[in-house]
N, C-alpha and C positions, 0 to 999 in steps of 0.2 A: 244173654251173652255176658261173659264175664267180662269185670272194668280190663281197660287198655293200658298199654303203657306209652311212653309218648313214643318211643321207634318206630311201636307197631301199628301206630294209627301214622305217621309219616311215612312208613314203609309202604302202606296202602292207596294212600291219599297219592304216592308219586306213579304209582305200579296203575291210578285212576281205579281202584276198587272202591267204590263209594256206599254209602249208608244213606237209608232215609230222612235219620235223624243224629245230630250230634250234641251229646252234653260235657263241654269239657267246664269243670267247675274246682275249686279249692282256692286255696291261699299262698300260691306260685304264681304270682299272673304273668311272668316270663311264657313259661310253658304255655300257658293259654295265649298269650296272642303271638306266640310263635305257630301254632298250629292253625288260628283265626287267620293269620294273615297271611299263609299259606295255601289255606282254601279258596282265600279273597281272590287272589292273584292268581291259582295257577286252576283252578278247577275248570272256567271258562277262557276264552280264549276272547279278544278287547271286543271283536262286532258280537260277539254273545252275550257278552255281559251290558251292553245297551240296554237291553228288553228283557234280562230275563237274570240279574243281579239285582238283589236289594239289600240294604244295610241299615237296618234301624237299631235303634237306642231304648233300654227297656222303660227309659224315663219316659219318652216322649210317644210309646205307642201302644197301642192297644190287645189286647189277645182277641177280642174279635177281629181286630183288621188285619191281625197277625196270621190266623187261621186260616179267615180268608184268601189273603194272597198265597197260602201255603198252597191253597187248592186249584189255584189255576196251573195251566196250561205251558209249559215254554215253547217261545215264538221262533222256529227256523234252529233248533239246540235240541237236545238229549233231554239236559238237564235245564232247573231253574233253582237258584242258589239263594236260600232268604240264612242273613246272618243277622242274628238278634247281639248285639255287644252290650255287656253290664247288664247281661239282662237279671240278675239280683233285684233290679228295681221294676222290673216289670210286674203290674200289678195283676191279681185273681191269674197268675200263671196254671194254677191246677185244670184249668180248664182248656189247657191244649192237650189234657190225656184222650179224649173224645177224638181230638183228628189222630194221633198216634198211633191209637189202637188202631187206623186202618189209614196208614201216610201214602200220600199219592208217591211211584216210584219215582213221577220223572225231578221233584221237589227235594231239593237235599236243605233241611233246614238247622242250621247248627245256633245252639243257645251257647253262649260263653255268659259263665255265671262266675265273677270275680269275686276275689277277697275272701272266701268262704265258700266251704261244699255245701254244694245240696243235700239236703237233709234224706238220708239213704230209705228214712220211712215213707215216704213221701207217693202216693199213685203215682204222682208225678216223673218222680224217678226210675219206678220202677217198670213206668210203662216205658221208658226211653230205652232203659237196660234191656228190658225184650223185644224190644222194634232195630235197635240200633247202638252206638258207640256211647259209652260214659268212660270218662277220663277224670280222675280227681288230683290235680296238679296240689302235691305236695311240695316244702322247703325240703330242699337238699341236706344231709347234715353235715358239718362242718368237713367229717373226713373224706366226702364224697366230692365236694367243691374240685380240687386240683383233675380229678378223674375226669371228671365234666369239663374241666377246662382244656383237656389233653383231646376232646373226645370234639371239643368246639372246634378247635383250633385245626385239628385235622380235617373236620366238614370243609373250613374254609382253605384248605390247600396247602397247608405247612406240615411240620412236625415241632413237636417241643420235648423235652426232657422231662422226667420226673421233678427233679430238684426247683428246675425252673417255672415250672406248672403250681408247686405247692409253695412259692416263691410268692407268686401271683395269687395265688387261694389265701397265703396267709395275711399278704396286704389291704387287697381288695375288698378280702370278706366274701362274704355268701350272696353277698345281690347280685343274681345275674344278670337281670338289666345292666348294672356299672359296669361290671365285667364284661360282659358282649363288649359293651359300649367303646373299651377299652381295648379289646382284642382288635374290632372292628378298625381304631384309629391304628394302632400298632399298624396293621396288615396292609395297612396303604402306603405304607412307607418301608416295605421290608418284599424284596425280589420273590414272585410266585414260587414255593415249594421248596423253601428254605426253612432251614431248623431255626429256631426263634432261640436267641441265645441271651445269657444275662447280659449284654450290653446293649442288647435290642429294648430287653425291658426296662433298663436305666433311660435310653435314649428317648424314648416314647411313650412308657408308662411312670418315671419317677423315678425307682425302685433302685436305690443304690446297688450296685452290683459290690462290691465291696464291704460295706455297712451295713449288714439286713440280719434279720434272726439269725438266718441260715448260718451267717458265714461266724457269730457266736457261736451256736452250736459246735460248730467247726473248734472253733479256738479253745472252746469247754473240755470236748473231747479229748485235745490234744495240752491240754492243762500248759496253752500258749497266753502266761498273762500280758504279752504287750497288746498281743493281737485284741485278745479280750477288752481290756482298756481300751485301746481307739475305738474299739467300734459301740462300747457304753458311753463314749465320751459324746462320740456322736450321735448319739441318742440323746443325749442329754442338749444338746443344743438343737438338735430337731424333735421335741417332743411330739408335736402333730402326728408326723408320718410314724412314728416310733413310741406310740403309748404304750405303758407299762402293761396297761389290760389285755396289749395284744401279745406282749413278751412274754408272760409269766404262764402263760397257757403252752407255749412252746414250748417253753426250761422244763414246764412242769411234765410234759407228755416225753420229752424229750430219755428226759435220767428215772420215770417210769416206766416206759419200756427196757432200760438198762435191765433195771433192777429184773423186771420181772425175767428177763431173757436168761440171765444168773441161775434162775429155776426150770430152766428147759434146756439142757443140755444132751437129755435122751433124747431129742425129738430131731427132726429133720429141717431142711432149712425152709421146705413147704408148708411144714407145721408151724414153726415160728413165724414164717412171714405172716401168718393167718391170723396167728394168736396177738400177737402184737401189730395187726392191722396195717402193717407197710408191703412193699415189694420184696423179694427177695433179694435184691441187689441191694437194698439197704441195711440187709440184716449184718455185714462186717464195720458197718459206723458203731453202732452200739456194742461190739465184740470188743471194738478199741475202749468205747468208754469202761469196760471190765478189766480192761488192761490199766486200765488209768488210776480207776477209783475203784476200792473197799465195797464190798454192799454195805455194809454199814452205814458207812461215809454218803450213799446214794441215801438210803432212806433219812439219814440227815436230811441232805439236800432237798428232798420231799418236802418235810417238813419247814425247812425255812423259807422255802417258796410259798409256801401256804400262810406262813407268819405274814411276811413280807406283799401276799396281795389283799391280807386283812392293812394293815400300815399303810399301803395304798388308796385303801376305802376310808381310811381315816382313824382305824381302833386303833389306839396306842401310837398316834402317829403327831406328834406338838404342829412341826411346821416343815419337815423335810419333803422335798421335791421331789419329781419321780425320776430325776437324773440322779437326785442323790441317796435313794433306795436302790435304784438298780446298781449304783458301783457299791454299796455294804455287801447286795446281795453275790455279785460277782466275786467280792472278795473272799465269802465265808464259802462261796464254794470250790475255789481256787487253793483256799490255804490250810483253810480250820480243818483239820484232818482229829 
């Protein structure tokens, strides 16, 4: 059976289509024990899991006592549910390929292997892959975060916006433990099946509605130097929530899609949203920034963003702060034409 992807093994696990065997493993452990704790909870029902739930730890138990209870019996239930968690530490694991190869049906046993995939050469592996579910819980990459977060937040009963989503992805970062964590706190203080808005995310998550990449971007675009200035000023007095490491990634992708957009003028607005990896409802912000600025002027800009995050790292940089790189850099991209 080919690996899974998380939907379609939650898709299954609600629909109670079950496996004899589950190996959810990789270096997301978000996704893993969202789906461990979902099996924990919902496969049996509380007077079933008395008798015929177990939950061990790969530190502290055995593969023969492991096998063993695979092979019993559940008492007054369908099913009997053994979840092995971190099992990464569970030792001479190759030797549950012997029960595998012939898994008792009523026994659903799920290995959650953190921090690292199971190694795909492995008997081991390979015998789970042909009896039952293998999930290799990858990281999300950076521009897949807000999509995830749009896709969370709707599970739990809201809606949100683009801008707002990737508002959230660009602060928060890619952990989605923090994020859950975060959405989770927001969602208790915000009325069931309302649109999550930026003063919702100021109010609950931090997140200046006012003062945030975004609303730079914004003032870039529209080659607005007041607006520009307050909101690097206020960077500048809040460095924590507003480091240069996470602005310069912004500016940088930001006036790179410009540019490249400059070169796609035969194409459609489906074609460019693809190409340059946003929405289509996005694609008239960066139309403005063509309106605004030269290409020339943008691959400047390219490039002194790139100056400016070596200066940051320290090359060619004596003693200036990163409030005070980010207002040269604002400046040279404002004026220096």
């Amino acid at each position: 059976m080919p690996e899974q992807k998380f939907d379609e093994i939650l898709k299954d696990l609600k629909n109670k289509i079950y496996y004899p065997v589950y190996l959810f493993s990789g270096v997301e452990s978000f996704f893993i024990d969202e789906l461990t704790n979902f099996m924990d909870e919902n496969i049996l029902t509380a007077s079933e899991k008395e008798f015929n739930q177990t939950v061990v730890y790969g530190l502290d138990t055995n593969v023969y006592d492991l096998i063993s209870m695979a092979k019993r019996f559940p008492m007054m239930s369908n099913y009997q549910v053994i979840i092995v968690r971190e099992a990464q530490h569970l030792k001479e694991s190759e030797k549950l390929v012997e029960y595998i190869a012939n898994p008792l049906k009523s026994t659903i046993l799920l290995i959650a292997y953190k921090h690292k995939s199971m190694d795909k050469r492995t008997k081991l592996y390979k015998s789970i892959k042909e009896k039952g579910i293998v999930f290799d819980a990858q990281k999300l990459w950076e521009n897949q975060v807000s999509t995830w977060i749009e896709k969370r937040i709707q599970s739990m009963g809201f809606t949100i916006g683009a801008r707002e989503s990737e508002l959230l992805a660009q602060y928060l970062g890619a952990d989605l433990g923090k994020i859950d964590n975060e959405l989770k706190k927001m969602a208790l203080n915000i009325r069931q099946g309302s649109k999550i808005t930026d003063i919702d995310i100021e109010e609950n998550v931090g997140i200046s509605k006012d003062y945030n990449v975004f609303e730079l971007t914004d003032a870039l675009k529209d080659r607005n130097v007041l607006k520009a200035n307050r909101i690097i000023n206020y960077f500048a007095a809040n460095p924590k929530e507003n480091s240069i490491f996470m602005v310069l990634p912004v500016l940088y992708n930001f006036f790179f899609r410009a540019m490249v957009l400059s070169q796609l003028k035969k194409h459609d607005n489906r074609e460019i949203a693809s190409k340059l990896n946003i929405k289509p409802s996005q694609i008239s912000k960066y139309q403005q920034v063509l309106s605004k600025y030269r290409v020339m002027k943008l691959a400047s800009i390219i490039e002194e963003i790139k100056s400016y995050d070596l200066k940051a790292k320290g090359l060619g940089n004596v003693n200036a702060s990163q409030g005070e790189l980010l207002r040269e850099l604002i400046y040279k991209i404002l004026h220096d034409d």
